[in-house]
N, CA, C and O atoms as a printed pandas DataFrame, in Angstrom:
     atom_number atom_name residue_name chain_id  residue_number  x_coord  y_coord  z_coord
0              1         N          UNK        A               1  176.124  -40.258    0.338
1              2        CA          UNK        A               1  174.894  -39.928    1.031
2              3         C          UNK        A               1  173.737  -40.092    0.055
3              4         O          UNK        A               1  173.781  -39.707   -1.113
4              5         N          UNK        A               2  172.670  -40.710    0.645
5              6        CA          UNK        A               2  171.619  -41.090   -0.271
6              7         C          UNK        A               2  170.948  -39.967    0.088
7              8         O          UNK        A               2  171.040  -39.368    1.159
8              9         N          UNK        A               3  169.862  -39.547   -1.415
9             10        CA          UNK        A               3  168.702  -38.515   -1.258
10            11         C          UNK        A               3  167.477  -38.925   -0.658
11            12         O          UNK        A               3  167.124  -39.986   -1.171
12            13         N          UNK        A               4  166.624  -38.502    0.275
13            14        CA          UNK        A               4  165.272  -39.022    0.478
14            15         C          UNK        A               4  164.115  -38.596   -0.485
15            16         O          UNK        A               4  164.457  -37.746   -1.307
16            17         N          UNK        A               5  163.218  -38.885   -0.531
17            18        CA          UNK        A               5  162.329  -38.435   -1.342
18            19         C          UNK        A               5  161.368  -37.793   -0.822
19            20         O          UNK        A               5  160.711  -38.332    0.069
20            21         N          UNK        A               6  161.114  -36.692   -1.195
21            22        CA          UNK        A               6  159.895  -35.681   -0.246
22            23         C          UNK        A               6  158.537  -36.191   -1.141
23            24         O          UNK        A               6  158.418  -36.569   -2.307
24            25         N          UNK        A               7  157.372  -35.978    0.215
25            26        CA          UNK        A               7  156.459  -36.266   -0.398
26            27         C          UNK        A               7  155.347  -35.200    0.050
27            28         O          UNK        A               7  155.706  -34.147    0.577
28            29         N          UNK        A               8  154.467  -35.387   -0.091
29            30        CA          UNK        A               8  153.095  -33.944   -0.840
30            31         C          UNK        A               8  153.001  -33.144    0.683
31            32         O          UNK        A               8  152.322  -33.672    1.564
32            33         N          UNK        A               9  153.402  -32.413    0.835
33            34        CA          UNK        A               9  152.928  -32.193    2.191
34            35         C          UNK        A               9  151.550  -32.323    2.456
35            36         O          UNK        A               9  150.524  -32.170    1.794
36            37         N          UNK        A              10  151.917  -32.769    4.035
37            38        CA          UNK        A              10  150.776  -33.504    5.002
38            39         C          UNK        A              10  150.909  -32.447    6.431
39            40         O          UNK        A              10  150.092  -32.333    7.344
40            41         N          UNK        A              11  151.955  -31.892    6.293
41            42        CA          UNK        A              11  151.974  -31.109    7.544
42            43         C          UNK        A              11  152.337  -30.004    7.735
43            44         O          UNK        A              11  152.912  -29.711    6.686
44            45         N          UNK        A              12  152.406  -28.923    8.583
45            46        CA          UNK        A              12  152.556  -28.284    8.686
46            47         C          UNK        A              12  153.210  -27.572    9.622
47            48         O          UNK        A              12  153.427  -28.421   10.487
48            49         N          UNK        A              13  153.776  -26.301   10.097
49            50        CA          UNK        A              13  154.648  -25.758   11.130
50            51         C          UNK        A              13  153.548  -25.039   11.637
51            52         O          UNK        A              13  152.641  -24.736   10.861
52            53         N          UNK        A              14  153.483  -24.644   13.116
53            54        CA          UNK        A              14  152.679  -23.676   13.611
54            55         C          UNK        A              14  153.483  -22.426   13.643
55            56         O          UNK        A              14  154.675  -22.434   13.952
56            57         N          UNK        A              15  152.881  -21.439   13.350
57            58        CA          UNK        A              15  153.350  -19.838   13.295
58            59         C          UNK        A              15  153.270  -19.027   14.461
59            60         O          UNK        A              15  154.144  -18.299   14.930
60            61         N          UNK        A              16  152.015  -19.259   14.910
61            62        CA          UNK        A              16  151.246  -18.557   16.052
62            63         C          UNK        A              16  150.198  -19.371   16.457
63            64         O          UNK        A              16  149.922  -20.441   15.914
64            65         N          UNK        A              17  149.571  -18.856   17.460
65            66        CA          UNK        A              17  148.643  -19.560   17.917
66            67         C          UNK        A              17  147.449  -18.442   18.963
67            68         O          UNK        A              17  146.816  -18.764   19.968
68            69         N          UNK        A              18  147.496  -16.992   18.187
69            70        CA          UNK        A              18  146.565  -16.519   19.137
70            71         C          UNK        A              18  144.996  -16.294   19.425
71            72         O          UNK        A              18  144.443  -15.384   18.807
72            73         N          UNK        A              19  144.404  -16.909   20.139
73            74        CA          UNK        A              19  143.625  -17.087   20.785
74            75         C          UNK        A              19  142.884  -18.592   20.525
75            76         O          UNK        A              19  141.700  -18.920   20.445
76            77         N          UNK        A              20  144.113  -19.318   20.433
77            78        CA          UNK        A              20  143.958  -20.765   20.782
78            79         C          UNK        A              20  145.278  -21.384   21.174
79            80         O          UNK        A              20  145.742  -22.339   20.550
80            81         N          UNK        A              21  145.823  -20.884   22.119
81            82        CA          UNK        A              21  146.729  -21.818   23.314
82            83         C          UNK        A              21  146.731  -22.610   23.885
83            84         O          UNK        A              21  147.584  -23.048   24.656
84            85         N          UNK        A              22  145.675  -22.982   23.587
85            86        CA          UNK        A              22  145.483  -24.219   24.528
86            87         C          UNK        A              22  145.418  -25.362   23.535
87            88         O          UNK        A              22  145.892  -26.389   24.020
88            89         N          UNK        A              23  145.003  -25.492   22.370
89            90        CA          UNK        A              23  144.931  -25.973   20.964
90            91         C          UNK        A              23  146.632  -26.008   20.058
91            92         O          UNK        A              23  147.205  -26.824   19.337
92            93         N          UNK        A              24  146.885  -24.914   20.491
93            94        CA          UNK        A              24  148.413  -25.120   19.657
94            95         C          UNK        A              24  149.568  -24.928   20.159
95            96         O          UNK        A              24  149.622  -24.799   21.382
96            97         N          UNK        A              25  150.694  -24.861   19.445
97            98        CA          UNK        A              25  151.963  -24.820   20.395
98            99         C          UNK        A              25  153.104  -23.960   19.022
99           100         O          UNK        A              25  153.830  -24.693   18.351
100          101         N          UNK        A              26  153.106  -23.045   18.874
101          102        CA          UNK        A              26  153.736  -22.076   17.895
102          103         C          UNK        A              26  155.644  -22.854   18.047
103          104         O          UNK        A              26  156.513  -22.975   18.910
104          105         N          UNK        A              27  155.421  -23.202   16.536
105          106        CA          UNK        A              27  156.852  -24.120   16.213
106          107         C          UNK        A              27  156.849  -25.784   16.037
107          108         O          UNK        A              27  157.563  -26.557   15.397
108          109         N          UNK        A              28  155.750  -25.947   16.877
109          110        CA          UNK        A              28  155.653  -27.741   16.480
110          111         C          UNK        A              28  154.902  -27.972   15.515
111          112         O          UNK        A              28  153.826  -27.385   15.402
112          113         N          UNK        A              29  155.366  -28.948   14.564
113          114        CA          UNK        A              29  154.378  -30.114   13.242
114          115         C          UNK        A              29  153.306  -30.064   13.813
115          116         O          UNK        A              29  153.121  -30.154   15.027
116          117         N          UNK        A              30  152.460  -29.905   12.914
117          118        CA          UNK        A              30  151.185  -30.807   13.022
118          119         C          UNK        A              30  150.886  -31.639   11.677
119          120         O          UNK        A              30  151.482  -31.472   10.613
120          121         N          UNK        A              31  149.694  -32.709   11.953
121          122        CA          UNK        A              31  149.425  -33.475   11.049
122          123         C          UNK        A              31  148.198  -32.614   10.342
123          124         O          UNK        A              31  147.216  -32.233   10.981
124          125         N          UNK        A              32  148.428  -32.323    8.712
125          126        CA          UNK        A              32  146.788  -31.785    7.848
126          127         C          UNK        A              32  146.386  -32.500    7.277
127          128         O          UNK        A              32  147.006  -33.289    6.564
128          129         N          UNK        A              33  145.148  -32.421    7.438
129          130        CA          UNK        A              33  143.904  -33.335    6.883
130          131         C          UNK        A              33  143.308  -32.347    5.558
131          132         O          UNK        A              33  142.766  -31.242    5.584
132          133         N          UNK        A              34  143.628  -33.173    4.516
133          134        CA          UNK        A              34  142.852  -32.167    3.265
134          135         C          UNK        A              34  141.462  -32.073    3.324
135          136         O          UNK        A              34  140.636  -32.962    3.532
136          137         N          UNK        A              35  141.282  -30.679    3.079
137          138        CA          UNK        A              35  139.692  -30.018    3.255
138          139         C          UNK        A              35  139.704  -28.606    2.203
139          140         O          UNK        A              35  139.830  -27.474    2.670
140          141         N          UNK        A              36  139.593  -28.806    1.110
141          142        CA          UNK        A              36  139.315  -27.915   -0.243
142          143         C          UNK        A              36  138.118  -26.841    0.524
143          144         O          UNK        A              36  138.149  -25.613    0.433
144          145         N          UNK        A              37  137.274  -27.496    1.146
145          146        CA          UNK        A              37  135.734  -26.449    1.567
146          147         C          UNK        A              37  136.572  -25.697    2.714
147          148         O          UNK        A              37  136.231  -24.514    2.685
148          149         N          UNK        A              38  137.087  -25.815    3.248
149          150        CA          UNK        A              38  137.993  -24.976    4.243
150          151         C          UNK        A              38  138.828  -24.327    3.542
151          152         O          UNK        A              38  139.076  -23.170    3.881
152          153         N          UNK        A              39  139.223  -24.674    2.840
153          154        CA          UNK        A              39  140.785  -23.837    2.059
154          155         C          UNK        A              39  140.757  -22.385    1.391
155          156         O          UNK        A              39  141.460  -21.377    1.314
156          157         N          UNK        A              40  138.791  -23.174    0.694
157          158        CA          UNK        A              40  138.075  -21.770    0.352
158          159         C          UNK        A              40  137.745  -20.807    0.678
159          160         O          UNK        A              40  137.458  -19.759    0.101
160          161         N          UNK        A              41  137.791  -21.382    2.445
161          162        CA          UNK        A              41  137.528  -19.731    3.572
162          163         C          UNK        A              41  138.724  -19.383    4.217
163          164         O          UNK        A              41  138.670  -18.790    5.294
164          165         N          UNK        A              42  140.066  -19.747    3.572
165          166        CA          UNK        A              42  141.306  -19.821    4.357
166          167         C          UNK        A              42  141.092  -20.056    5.348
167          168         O          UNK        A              42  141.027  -19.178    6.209
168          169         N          UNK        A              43  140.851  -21.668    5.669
169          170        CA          UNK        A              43  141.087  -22.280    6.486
170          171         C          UNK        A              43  141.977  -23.561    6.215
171          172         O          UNK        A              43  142.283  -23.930    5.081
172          173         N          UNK        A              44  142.508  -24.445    7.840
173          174        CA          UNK        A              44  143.474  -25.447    7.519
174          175         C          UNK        A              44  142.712  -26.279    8.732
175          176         O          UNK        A              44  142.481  -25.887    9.876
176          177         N          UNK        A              45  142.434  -27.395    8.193
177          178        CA          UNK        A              45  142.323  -28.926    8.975
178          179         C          UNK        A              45  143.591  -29.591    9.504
179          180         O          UNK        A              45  144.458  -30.179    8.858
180          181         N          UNK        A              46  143.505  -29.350   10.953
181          182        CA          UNK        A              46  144.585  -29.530   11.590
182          183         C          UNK        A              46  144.499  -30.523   12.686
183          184         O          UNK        A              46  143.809  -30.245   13.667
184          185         N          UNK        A              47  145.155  -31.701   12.618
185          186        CA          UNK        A              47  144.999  -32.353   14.022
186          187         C          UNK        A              47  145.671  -31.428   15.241
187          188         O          UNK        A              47  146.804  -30.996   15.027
188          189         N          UNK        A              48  145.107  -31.147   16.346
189          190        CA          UNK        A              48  145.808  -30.480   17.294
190          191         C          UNK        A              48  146.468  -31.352   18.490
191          192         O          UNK        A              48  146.975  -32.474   18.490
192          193         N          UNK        A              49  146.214  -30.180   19.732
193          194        CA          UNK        A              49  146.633  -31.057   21.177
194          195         C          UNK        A              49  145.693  -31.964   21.805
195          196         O          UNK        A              49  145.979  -32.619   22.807
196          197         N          UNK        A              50  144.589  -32.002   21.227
197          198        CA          UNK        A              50  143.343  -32.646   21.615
198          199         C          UNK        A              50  143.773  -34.004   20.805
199          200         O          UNK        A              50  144.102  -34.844   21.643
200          201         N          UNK        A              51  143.871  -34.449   19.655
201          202        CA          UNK        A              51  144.186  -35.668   18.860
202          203         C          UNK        A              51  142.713  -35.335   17.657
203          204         O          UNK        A              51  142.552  -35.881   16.565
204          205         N          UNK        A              52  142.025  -34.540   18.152
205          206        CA          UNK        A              52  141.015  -34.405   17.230
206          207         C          UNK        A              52  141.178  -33.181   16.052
207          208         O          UNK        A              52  141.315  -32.047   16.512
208          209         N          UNK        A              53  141.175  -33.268   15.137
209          210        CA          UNK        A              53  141.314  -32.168   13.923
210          211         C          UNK        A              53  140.095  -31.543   13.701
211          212         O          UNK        A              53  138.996  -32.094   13.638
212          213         N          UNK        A              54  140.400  -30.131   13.563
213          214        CA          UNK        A              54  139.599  -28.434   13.560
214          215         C          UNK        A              54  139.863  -27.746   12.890
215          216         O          UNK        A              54  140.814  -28.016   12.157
216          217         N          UNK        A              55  139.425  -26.919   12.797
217          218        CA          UNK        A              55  139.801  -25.606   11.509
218          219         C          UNK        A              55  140.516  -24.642   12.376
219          220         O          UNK        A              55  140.173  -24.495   13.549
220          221         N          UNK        A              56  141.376  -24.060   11.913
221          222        CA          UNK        A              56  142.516  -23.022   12.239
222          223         C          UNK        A              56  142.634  -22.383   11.316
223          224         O          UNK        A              56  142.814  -22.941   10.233
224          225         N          UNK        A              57  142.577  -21.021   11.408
225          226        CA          UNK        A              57  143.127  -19.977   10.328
226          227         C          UNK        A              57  144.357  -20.451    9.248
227          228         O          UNK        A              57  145.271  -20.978    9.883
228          229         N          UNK        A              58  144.591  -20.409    7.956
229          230        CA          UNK        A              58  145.960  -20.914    7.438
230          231         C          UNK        A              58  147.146  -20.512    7.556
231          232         O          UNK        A              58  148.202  -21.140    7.463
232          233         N          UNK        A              59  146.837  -18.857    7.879
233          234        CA          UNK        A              59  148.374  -17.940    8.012
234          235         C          UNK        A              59  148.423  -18.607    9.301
235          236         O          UNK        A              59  149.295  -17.788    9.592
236          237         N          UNK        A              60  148.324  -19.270   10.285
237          238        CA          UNK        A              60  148.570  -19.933   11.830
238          239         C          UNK        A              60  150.139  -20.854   11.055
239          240         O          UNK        A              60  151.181  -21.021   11.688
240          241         N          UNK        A              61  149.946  -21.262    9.803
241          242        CA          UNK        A              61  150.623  -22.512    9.580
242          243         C          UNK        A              61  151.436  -22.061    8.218
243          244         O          UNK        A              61  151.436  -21.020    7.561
244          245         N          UNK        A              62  152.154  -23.363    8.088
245          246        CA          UNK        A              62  153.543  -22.889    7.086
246          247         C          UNK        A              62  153.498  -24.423    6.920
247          248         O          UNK        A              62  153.844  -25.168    7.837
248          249         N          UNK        A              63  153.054  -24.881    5.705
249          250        CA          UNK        A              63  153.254  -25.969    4.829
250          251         C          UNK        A              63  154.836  -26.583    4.944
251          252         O          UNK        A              63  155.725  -25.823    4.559
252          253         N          UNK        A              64  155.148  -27.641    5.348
253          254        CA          UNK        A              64  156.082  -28.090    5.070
254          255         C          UNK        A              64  156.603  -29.142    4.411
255          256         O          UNK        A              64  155.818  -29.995    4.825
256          257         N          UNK        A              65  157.189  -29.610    3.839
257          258        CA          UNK        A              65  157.497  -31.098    3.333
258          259         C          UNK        A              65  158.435  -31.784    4.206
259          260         O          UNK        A              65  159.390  -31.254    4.774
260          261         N          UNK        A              66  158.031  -33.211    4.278
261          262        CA          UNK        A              66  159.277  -33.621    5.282
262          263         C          UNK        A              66  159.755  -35.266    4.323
263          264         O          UNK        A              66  159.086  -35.688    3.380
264          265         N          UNK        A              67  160.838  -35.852    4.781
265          266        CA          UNK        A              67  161.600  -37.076    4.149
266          267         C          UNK        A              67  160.529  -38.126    4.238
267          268         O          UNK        A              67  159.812  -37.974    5.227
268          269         N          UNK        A              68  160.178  -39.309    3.354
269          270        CA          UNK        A              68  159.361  -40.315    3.149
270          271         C          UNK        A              68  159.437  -41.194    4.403
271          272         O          UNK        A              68  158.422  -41.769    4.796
272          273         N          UNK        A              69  160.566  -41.311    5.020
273          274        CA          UNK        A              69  161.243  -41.810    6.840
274          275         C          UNK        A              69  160.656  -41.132    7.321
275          276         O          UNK        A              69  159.773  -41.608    8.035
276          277         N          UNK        A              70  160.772  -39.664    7.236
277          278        CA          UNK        A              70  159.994  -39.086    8.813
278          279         C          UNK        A              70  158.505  -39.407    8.816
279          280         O          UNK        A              70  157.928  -40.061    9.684
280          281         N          UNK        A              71  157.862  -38.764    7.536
281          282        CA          UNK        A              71  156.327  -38.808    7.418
282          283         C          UNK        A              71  156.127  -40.415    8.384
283          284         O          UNK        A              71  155.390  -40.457    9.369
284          285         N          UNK        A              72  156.689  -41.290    8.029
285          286        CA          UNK        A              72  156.181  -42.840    7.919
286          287         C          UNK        A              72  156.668  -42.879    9.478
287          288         O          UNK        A              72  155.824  -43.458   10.161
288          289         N          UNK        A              73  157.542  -42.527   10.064
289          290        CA          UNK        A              73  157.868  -42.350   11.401
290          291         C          UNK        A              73  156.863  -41.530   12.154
291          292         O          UNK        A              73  156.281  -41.886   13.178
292          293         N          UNK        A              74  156.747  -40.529   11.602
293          294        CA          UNK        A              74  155.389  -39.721   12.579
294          295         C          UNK        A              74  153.711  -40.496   12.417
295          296         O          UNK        A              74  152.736  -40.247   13.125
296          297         N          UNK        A              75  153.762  -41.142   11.652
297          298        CA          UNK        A              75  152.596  -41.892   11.360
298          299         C          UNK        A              75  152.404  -42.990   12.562
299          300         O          UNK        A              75  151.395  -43.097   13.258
300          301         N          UNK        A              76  153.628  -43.804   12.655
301          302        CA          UNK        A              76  153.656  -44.574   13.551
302          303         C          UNK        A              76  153.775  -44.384   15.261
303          304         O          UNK        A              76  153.542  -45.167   16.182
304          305         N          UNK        A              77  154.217  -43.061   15.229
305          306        CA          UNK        A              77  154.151  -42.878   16.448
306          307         C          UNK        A              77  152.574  -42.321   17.012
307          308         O          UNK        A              77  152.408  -42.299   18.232
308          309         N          UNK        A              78  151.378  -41.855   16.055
309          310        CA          UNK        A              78  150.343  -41.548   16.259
310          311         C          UNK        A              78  149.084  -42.574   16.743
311          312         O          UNK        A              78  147.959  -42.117   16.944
């Protein structure tokens, strides 16, 4: 079995989503967009259900890393 190679995380898990349900879906990936000026107010740049990326609280989300295949697979399906 070959190893994949993880790369920087880009995404993230949703945790919760309260009082934006309609924006998120608690348990599915999303794609993050780096934003340092957000990070500073604990915030996270998040593409949502819209296709457009917003600021969301950070505890909403859980950093994940995923295989150099998936990233490049979820890329393409966007």
């Amino acid at each position: 079995m070959t190893e994949q190679k993880q790369v920087k995380s880009l995404f993230a898990v949703c945790l919760k989503n309260k009082g934006y349900s309609a924006s998120l879906e608690p348990r599915k990936i999303y794609r993050v967009l780096p934003d340092d000026g957000a990070a500073r107010h604990k915030l996270i740049r998040v593409v949502d259900e819209s296709g457009e990326d917003y600021l969301y609280p950070a505890d909403y989300f859980a950093p994940i890393s995923l295989p150099k295949t998936l990233v490049e697979a979820l890329a393409l399906a966007a």
